[in-house]
C-alpha positions in Angstrom: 32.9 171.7 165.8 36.7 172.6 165.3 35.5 176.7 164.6 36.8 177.8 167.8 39.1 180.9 168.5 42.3 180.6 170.1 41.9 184.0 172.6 38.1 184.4 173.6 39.4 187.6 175.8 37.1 190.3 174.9 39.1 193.2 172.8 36.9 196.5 173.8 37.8 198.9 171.0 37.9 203.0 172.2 35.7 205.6 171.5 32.6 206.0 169.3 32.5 202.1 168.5 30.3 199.4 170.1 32.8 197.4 172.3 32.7 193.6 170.2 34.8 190.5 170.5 37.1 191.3 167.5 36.5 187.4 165.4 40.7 185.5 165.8 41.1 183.1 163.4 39.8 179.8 163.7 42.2 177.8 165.8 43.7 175.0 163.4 42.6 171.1 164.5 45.5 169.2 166.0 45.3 167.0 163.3 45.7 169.7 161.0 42.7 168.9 159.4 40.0 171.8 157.8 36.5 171.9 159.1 34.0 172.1 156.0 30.6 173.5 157.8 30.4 177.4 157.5 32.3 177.5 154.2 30.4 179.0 151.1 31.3 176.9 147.8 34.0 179.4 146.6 36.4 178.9 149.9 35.6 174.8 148.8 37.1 175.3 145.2 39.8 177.0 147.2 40.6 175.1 149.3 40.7 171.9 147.2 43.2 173.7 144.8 45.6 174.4 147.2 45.6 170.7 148.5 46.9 169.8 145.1 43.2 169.2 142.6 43.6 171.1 139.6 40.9 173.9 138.9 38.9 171.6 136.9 38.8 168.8 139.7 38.6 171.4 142.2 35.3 173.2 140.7 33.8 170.2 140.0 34.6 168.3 143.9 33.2 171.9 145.4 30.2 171.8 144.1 29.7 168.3 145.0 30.8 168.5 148.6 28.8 171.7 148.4 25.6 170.1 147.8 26.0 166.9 150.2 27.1 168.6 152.8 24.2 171.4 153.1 21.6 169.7 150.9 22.1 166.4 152.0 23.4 166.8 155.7 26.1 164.3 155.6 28.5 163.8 158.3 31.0 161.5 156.3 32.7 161.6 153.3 32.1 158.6 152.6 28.3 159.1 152.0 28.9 161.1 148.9 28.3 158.5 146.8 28.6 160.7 143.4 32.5 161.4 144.2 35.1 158.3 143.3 35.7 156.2 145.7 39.4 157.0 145.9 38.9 160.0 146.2 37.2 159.5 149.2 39.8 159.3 151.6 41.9 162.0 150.1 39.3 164.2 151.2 39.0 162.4 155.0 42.5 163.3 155.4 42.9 166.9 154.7 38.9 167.9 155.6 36.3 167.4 158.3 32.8 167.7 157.8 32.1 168.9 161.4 28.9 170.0 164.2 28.8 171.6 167.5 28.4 168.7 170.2 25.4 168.2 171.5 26.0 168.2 175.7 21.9 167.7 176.9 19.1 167.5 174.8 15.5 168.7 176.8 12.1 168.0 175.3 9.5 170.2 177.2 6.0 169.3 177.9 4.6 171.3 174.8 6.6 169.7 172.3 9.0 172.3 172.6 12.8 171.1 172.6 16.1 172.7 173.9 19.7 171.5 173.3 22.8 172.5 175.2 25.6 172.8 172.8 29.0 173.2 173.1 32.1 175.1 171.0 35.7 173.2 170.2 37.2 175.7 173.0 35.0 174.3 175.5 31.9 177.2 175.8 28.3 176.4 175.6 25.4 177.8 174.2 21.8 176.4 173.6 19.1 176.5 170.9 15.5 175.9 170.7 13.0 174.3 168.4 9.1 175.2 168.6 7.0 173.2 166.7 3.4 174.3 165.7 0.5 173.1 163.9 1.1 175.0 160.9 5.0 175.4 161.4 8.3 174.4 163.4 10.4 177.0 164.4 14.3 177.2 165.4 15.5 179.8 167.8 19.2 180.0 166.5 21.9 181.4 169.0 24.2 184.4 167.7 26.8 184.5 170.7 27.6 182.7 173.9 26.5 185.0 176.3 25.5 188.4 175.5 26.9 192.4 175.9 23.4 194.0 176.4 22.0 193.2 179.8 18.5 194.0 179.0 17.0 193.7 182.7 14.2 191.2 181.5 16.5 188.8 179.8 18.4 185.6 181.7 20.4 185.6 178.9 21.6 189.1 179.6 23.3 188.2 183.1 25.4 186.5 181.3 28.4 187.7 180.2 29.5 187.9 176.6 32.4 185.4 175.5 32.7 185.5 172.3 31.1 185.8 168.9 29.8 182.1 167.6 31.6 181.5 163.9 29.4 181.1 160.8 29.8 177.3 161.2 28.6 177.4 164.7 25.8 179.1 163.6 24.7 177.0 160.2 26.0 174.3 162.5 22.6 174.0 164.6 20.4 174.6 161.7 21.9 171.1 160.5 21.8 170.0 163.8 18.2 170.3 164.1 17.8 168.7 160.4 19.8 165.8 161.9 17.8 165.6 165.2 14.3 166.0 162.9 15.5 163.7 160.4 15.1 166.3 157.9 17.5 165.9 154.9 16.4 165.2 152.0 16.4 161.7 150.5 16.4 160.4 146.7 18.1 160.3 143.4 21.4 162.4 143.1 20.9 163.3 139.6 18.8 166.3 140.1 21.1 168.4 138.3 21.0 166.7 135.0 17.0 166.8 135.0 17.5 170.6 135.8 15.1 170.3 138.6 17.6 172.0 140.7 15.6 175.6 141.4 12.9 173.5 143.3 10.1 176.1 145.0 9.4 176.7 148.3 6.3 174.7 147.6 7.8 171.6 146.7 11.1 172.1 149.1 8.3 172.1 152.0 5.7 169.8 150.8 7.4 166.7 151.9 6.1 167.7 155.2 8.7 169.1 156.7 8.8 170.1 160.6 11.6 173.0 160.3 10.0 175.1 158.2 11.7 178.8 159.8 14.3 180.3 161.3 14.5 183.1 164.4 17.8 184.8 165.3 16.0 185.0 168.6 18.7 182.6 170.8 21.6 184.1 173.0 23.5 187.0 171.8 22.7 190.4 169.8 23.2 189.3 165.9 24.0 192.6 164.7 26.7 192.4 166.9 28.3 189.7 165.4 27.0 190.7 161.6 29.2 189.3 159.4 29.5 185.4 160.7 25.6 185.6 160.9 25.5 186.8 157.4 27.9 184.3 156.0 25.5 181.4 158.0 22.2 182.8 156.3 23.6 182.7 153.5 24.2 179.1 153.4 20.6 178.6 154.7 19.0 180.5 152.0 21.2 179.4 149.5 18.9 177.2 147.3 22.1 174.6 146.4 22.5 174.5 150.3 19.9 174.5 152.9 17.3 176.2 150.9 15.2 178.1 153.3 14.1 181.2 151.5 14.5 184.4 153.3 10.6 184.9 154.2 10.8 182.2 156.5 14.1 183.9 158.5 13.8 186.3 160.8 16.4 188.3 162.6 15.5 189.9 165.9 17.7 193.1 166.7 17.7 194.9 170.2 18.4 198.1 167.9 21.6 198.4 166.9 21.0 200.8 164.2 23.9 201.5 162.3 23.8 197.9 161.0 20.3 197.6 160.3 20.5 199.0 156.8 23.5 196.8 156.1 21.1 193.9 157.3 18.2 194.9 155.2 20.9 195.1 152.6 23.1 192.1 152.8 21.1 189.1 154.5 17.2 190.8 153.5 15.4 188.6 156.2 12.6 189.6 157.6 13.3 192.1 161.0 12.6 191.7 164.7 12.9 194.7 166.9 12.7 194.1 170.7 11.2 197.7 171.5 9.5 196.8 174.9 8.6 200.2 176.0 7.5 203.3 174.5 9.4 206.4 176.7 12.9 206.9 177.1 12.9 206.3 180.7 11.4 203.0 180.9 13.6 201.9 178.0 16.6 203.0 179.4 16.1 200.9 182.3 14.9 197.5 180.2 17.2 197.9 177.1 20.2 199.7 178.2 21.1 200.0 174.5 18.7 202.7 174.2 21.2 205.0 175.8 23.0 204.9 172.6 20.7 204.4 170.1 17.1 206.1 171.1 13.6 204.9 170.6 13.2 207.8 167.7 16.5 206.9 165.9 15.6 203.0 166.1 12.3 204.0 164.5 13.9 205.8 161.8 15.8 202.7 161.0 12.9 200.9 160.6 11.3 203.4 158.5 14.0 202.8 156.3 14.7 199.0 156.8 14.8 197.7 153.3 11.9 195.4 152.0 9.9 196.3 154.9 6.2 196.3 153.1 2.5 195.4 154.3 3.9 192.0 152.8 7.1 192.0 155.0 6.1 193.8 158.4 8.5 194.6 161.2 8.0 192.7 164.3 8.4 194.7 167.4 8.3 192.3 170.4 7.0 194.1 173.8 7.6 191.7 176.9 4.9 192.9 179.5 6.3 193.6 182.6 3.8 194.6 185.3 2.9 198.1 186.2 5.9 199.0 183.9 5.0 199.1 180.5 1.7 197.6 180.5 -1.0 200.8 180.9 -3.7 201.6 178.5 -1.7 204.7 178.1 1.8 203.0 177.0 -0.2 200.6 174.5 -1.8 203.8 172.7 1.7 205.8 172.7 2.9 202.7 170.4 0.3 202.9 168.3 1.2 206.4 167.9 4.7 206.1 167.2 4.3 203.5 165.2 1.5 205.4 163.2 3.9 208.8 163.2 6.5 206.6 161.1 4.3 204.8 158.9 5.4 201.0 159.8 4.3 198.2 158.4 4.2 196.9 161.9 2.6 193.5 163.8 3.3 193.6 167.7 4.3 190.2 169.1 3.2 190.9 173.3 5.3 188.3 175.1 4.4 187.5 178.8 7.2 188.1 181.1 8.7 184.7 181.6 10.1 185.0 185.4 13.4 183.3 186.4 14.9 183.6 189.8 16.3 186.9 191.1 14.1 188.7 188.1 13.3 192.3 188.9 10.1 192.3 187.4 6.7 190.3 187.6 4.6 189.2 184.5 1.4 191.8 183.8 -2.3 189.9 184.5 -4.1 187.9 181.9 -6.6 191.1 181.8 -4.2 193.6 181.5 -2.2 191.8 178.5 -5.5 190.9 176.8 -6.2 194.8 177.6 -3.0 195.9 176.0 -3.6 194.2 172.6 -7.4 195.1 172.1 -6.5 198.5 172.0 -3.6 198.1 169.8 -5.6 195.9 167.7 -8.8 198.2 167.5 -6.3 200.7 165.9 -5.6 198.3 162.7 -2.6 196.8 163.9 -1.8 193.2 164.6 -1.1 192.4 168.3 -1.4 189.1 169.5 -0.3 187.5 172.8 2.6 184.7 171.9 2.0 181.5 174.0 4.8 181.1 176.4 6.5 177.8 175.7 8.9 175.7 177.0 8.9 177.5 180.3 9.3 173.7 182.2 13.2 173.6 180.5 13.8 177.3 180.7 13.5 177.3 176.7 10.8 180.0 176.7 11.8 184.0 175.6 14.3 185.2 177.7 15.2 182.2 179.6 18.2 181.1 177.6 21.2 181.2 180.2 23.2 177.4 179.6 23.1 175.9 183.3 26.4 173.7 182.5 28.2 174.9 184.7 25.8 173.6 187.4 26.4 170.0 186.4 30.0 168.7 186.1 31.2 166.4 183.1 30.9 163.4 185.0 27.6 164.0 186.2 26.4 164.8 182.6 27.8 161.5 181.8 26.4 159.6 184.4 22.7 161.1 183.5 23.6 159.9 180.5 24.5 156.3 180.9 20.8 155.9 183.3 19.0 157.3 180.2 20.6 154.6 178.1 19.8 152.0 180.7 16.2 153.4 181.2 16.2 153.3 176.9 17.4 149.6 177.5 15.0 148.6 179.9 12.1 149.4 178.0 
């Protein structure tokens, strides 16, 4: 994927603002080349009318590219079949249709897969796919590496490099398609028969394993708000990936002044890692709260638009042993979250423990303690099933291990994998 930045130094900005990697430009390919992936179709008319197409051409080849690129996952421009084949190559040399590279792929005992990806400038950042009985799930990363240091996370010791680019982010969406082999297939003259607003029902009833989306991966999202907007956009757009925004949800630490803006401009459905109830214990897990406290974040949510019974807020609560996990912390969230009048379901997510973590996960009893009486006040708690804790793929865990293995040994697991494939 050619969306890297040239400077990946951190620019912390003075005063009132949030500290963020300010976004360079994308470093240009040496071949002088464009990469496709994260454009919307506008920048595509664009772009093929300053490479010489007039604005007829030019409308009509965006739209085309448009559709086989994020409808039909192609990696070629050969493959669009519908676009003249001299044309072809005049698009080969001025454009790239390009994908993060996949370093190490992990499957874990449960089904669950991780892959280790890595950026044009060389960083590396993972993503996870969790497939279920009734759906398949993929935890998108935002960032590589993280500003918040929540004390619970992996992912938080870390430190932040830099902001991924929309097409780093649409990029593993596609990725997964490509790994699930998940594009769709048939007839290319949809548009003609006007069956182009297919439903949700009939975009998912071909079976489909990646059926949603969680902004759950490495990085705060609202951190780096507008390239995960731009991404979305491309997923729910129904002439691109087509995943409508129900099945999206983005999980926030609380950064509040965006949250309207998300509610606003991307309208997915809202995670809110609240993981304690009193200032002092969330001071000490989500340092964030410092800035923006529990009452102001609940405020936010209050006001986060679409939030109905329909479309309830998730607040994820990781239970961390004689910390948060009293009877008396689970009925203070039921009173906060009564005293705003959330549409609220609490996801209750055993602490998954890596090495050097400063907490230990609370007992079976005292979870299944926590969420009866949060449940026995009419709200939905249940206890997510940790996955993927055998590949480190599991809530929290994300922290890429690259560094640990060098090229050549990556390349050398590689080659005995092949061989063991071989052999078989």
């Amino acid at each position: 994927m050619r969306h890297a930045m040239a400077d990946t130094a951190l620019m912390p900005i003075p005063g009132q603002i949030d500290p963020v990697p300010v976004a360079r430009d994308i470093t240009p390919r040496a071949d002088g080349r464009i990469d496709l992936i994260g454009l919307p179709m506008k920048r595509l008319i664009e772009l093929f009318g300053e490479s010489g197409l007039d604005a007829k051409q030019a409308k009509l080849r965006g739209k085309q590219v448009f559709h086989w690129l994020y409808h039909r996952g192609v990696t070629e421009f050969d493959a669009m079949t519908d676009i003249a084949k001299a044309m072809r190559p005049w698009l080969a040399e001025r454009f790239v249709i390009g994908r993060p590279e996949i370093i190490e792929a992990q499957h874990s005992s449960d089904g669950t897969r991780k892959w280790l990806l890595r950026t044009a400038d060389n960083h590396d950042f993972e993503m996870v796919f969790i497939p279920d009985a009734d759906r398949g799930t993929l935890c998108v990363s935002s960032q590589v590496g993280c500003t918040l240091n929540c004390r619970f996370c992996h992912t938080g010791t870390m430190r932040l490099v830099r902001n991924l680019t929309p097409g780093e982010i649409v990029g593993q969406v596609m990725l997964a398609r490509d790994a699930l082999g998940e594009w769709p297939k048939g007839r290319m003259d949809f548009v003609e028969s006007g069956a182009d607003d297919e439903t949700e029902a009939e975009y998912t009833a071909d079976g489909r394993l990646l059926t949603n989306i969680v902004m759950m991966g490495m990085g705060e999202p609202l951190y780096n708000f507008d390239n995960v907007r731009d991404a979305l956009k491309l997923v729910m757009d129904g002439d691109g990936l087509a995943l409508s925004k129900r099945r999206i949800t983005l999980s926030t630490s609380g950064v509040v002044p965006m949250m309207a803006r998300c509610g606003e401009e991307i309208g997915t459905n809202l995670a809110v890692s609240l993981h304690a109830v009193t200032k002092e214990v969330r001071d000490e897990i989500v340092p964030l709260n410092r800035k923006y406290g529990i009452e102001e974040l609940l405020e936010a949510c209050a006001a986060y638009p679409g939030a109905s019974n329909a479309r309830r807020i998730t607040f994820e609560y990781v239970m961390l042993k004689d910390k948060n996990d009293s009877d008396e912390d689970a009925r203070e969230l039921v009173r906060l979250i009564k005293q705003y009048k959330l549409p609220a379901k609490v996801n209750l997510i055993p602490f998954n423990p890596w090495p050097g973590a400063p907490y230990e996960c609370s007992s079976p009893e005292r979870i299944r303690r926590f969420s009866d009486i949060v449940f026995e006040a009419g709200i939905s708690a249940p206890v997510r099933t940790p996955r993927g804790r055998d590949i480190d793929a599991a809530c929290g865990q994300l922290k890429t291990a690259a560094e640990k293995k060098s090229r050549a040994e990556l390349d050398r697991l590689a080659a005995e994998k092949q061989a063991a494939l071989e052999a078989e």
